[in-house]
C-alpha positions in Angstrom: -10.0 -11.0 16.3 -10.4 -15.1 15.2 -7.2 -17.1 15.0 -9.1 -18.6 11.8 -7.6 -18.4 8.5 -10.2 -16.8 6.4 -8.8 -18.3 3.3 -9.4 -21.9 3.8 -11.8 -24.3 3.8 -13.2 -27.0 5.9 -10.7 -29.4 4.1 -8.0 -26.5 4.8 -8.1 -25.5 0.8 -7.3 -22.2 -0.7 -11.1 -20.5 -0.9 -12.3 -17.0 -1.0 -13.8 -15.5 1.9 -18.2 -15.3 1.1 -18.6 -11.8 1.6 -22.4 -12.3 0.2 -24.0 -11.9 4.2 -21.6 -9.4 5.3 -23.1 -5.5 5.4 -22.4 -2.9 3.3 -20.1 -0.1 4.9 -18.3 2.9 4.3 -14.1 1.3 4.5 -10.6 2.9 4.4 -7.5 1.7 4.9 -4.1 3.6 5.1 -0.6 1.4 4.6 2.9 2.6 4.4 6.1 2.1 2.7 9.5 3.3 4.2 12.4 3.6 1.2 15.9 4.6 2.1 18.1 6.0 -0.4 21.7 7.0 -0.5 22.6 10.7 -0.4 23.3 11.2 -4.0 19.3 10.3 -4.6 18.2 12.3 -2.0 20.4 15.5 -3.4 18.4 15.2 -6.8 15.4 16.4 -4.7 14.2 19.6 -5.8 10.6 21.0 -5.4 9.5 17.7 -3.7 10.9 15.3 -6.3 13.4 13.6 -7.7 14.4 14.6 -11.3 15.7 11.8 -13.4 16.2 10.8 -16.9 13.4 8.6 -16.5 11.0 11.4 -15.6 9.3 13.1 -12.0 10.1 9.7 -9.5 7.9 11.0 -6.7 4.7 11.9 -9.6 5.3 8.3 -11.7 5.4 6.6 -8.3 2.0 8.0 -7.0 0.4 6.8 -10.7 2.1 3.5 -10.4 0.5 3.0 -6.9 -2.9 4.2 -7.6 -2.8 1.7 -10.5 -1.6 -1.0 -8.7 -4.3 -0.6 -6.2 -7.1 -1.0 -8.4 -5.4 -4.2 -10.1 -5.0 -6.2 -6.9 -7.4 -8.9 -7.0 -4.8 -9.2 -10.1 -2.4 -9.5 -8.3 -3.6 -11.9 -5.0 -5.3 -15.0 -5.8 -7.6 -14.7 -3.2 -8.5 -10.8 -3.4 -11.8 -9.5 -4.6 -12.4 -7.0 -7.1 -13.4 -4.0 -6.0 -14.4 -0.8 -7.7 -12.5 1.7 -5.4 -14.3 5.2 -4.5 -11.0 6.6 -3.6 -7.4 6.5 -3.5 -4.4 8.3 -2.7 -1.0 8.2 -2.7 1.6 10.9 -0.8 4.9 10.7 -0.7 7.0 13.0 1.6 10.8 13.0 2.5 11.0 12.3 6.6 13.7 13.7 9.0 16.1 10.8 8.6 16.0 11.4 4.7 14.2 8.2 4.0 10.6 8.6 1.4 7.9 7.8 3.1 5.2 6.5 1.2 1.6 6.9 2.1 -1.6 5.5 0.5 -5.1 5.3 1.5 -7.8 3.5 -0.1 -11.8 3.7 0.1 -15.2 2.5 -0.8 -18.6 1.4 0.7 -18.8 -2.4 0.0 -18.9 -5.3 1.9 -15.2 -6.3 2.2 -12.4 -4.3 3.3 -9.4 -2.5 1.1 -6.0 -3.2 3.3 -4.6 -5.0 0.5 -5.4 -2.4 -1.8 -3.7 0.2 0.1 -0.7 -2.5 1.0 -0.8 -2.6 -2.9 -0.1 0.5 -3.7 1.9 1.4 -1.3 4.3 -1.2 -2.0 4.0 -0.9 -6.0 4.7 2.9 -5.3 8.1 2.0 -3.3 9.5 -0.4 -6.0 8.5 1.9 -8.7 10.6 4.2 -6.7 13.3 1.6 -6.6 13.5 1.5 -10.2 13.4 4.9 -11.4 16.4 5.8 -9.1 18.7 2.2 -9.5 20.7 4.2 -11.9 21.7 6.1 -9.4 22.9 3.2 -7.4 21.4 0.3 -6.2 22.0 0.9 -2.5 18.1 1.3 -2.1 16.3 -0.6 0.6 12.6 -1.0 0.8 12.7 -1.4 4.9 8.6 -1.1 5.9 5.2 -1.9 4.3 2.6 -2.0 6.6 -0.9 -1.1 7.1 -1.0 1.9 9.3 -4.9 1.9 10.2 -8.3 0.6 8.5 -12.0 1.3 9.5 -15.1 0.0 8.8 -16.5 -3.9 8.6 -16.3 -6.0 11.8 -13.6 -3.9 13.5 -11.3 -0.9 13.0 -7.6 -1.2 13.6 -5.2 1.6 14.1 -1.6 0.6 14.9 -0.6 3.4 16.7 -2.6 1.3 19.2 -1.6 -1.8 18.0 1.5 -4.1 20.0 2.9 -6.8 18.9 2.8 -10.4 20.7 
């Protein structure tokens, strides 16, 4: 991997990455979100969601981060737009009672889709955040990070990843 910044210039200015001579391939990318709420959310959960006022959190948080996905060149200056073939966004309840939010985004194109996936992901999370603050507002959103991506000049999967 290049210790370039792909987002500058010659003259070290913001730019967009050419993508115009790179190949056309089949690329995914998974990201994840870690949300802890207090007991009293997690108590609302019944048949896999949360119940509120507001509406199903777990359903109107998948929507939100599919959205958010395919609005991210929106979003980040220097992000291109992409017509996604796929995404998906799960969200589960782990064994420490924090929501773990999944999503995984794909196409065949000639730039890769972390930040869509980081996107919605994260957009999933804070919509997760707001349905439930009037339960309380002791809710932290503690991890987003991409989890694995394949496809384009190399394939990264952080279960094999360390940190330097």
């Amino acid at each position: 991997m290049s210790d370039q910044l792909t987002h500058l210039d010659k003259q070290g200015n913001p730019s967009m990455v050419n993508v115009g001579e790179k190949k056309i391939t089949k690329r995914s990318a998974t990201a994840q979100s870690i949300v802890v709420v207090n007991e009293a959310i997690i108590a609302q959960l019944t048949n896999g969601d949360i119940q509120t006022k507001k509406g199903p959190v777990f359903q109107t948080a998948i929507l939100a981060g599919i959205m958010a996905a395919k609005k991210t060149s929106e979003l980040i200056p220097l992000c291109h737009p992409l017509g996604l073939d796929n995404c998906k966004v799960a969200i589960s309840v782990n064994e420490k009672e924090e929501i773990v939010i999944h999503c995984t985004a794909s196409l065949t194109a000639k730039t890769g889709v972390e930040m869509e996936a980081l996107t919605g992901a994260s957009i999933a999370a804070l919509t997760i955040y707001d349905m439930c603050k009037a339960m309380s507002h002791n809710i932290v959103i503690k991890e987003t990070r991409l989890l694995k991506k394949t496809g384009g000049k190399s394939d990264y999967d952080s279960s094999e990843a360390t940190v330097k």
